[in-house]
N, C-alpha and C positions, 0 to 999 in steps of 0.2 A: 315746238315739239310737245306732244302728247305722253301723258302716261298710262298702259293699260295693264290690267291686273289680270290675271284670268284665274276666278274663283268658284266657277260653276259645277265642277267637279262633283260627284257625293261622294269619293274614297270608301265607295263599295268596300275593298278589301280591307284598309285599316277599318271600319266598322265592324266586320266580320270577325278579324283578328282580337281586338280590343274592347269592344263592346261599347267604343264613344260611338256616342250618339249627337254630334253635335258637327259644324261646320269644320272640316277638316283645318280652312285658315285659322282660326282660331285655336288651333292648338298651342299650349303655350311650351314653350323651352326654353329655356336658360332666362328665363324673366321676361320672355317676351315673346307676344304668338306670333305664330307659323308667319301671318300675311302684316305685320310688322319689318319683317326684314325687306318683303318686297319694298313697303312703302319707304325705309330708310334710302334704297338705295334709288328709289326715282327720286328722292330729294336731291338727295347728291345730285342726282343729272338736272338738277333745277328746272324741270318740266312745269310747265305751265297749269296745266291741269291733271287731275288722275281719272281715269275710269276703273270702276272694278268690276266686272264682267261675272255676276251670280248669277243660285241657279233657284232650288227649293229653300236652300236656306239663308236668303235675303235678308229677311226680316234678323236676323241675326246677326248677320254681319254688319247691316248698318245700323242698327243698336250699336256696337261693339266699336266701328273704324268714327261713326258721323261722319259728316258733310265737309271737313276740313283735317290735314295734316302738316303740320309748322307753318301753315299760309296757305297752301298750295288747295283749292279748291278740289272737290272730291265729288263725282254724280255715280249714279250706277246705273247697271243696264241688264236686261237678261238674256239671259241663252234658255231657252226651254227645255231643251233637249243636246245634253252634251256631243256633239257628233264630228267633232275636230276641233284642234285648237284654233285653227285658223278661221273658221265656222263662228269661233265666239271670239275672234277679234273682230271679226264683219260686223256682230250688233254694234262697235262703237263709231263705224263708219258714217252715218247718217247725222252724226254731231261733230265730227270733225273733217276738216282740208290743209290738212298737217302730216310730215310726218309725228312717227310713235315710239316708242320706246316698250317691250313688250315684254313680261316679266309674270310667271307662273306665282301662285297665290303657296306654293309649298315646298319651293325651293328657296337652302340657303345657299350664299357662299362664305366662306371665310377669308377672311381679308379679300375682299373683291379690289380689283385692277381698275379703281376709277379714274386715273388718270389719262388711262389708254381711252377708256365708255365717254367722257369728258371732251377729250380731244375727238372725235367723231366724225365733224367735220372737216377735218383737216386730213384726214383718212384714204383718200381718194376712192371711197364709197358709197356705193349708194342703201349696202343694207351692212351689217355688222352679227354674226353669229359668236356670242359666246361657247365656248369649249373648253377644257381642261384635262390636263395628261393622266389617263388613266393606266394604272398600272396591270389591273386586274380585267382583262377581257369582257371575262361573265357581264359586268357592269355597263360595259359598251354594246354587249346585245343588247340588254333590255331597255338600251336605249338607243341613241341613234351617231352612226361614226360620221366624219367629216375628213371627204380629201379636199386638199387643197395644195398650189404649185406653190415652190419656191419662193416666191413673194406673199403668200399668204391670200391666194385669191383664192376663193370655193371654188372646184370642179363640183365637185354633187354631194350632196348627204346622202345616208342609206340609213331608213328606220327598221331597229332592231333587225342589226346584219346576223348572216349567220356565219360569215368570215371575215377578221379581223386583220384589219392591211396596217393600223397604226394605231398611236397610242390618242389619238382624238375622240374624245367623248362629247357628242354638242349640248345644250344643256336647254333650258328656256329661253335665255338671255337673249333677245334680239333687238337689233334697234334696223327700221326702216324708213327711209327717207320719204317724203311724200309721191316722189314717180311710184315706190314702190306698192303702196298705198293705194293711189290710182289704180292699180295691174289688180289688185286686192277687188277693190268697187267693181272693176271690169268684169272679174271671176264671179263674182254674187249676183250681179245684177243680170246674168244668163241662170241661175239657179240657187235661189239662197239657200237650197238645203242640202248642199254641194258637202261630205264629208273630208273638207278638205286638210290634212294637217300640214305640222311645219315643214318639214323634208321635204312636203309636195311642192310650198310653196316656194320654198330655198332653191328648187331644181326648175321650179317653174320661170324665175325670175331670171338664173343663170342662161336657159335655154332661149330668153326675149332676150339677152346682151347686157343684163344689169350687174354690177361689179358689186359683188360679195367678199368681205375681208373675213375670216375666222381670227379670233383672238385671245389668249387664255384668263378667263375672265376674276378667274380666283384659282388659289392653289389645292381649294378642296371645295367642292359641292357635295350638300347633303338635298340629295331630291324624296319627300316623305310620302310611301305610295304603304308600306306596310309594317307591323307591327316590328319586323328587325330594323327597318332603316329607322324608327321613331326610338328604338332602344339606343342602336347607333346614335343619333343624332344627342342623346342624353348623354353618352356615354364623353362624347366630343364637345359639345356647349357643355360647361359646369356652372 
């Protein structure tokens, strides 16, 4: 199992907002930048290796992460052009035949659910969507909801709904097995310049027969896209 990071991002908007002019992972909070948390928690999942998926600001980041974290070896790769998430998980397709573990460069969680992320295996799935109960709606449009039956299997995601059926908020957190991975190469290798995101890919998978568990992956996510959630996120790390 793979680690992949996606940090290609330019946070247009926190730039706007704030006036940083620097890679948005790199931001620091609570003693530690933004794409620190990611990498704490692919440790935890004892992944083999990391990718971390940049974009213009490369040079920067790997200044800042290098080639190594507590062991675990670290390469990078680029997106040129940010045009889905799942768009820049495909550049780390060509270096690995694994599944991944797949993990946005600007989201926290707080006390994240590694024991559930951990046991994965033993899951009877074949991909894993992190989520968390959101109480506030607004929160779940601007991102994306997750139904799922009685046992916790996906029926479908919806990015930024505009009707709100539950308290599911899905997050970046994914982890996919290598079938699903395969289904990933399949999708590019008909059009790498395919704007594919997550939802598409979460519904795309559902629709081939592959068994998706949602699970709640921390009891609060701070996902940092604008100058309130970066005050937020201060306000909550001290």
């Amino acid at each position: 199992m793979i680690g992949i990071i996606l940090a290609a991002g330019k946070g247009k908007r926190l730039m706007k907002d704030t006036g940083i002019d620097r890679a948005k992972a790199l931001i620091s909070i609570g003693g530690k930048r933004l794409i620190e948390y990611a990498l704490e928690n692919l440790h935890l999942m004892q992944v083999e290796k990391i990718y971390i998926v940049v974009g213009e600001h490369k040079n920067e980041v790997v200044e800042a992460v290098g080639d190594n974290y507590r062991g675990i070896p670290i390469a990078y790769v680029i997106q040129s052009e940010p045009i889905g998430l799942m768009n820049a998980v495909s550049k780390v397709l060509p270096f690995c035949d694994t599944g991944a573990v797949v993990q946005l460069s600007d989201e926290i969680f707080i006390n994240p659910n590694t024991d559930y992320i951990k046991s994965f295996q033993n899951q009877n799935a074949d991909f894993l969507c992190g989520m968390i109960k959101e109480g506030e709606p607004e929160r779940i449009k601007e991102n994306y909801s997750v139904l799922a039956d009685t046992n916790g299997y996906i029926i479908r995601t919806h990015e930024k709904p505009t009707q709100i059926i539950n308290d599911m908020k899905g997050t970046g957190f994914c982890i996919f097995n290598k079938s699903c991975m395969d289904i990933l190469r399949r999708v590019y290798s008909e059009d790498e310049n395919t704007p594919f995101d997550l939802c598409d890919f979460m519904n795309l998978l559902v629709w081939e027969g592959k068994k998706g568990k949602c699970f709640e992956v921390a009891k609060k996510e701070l996902n940092i896209n604008t100058k309130a959630d970066l005050d937020y996120a201060f306000k909550i790390i001290r």
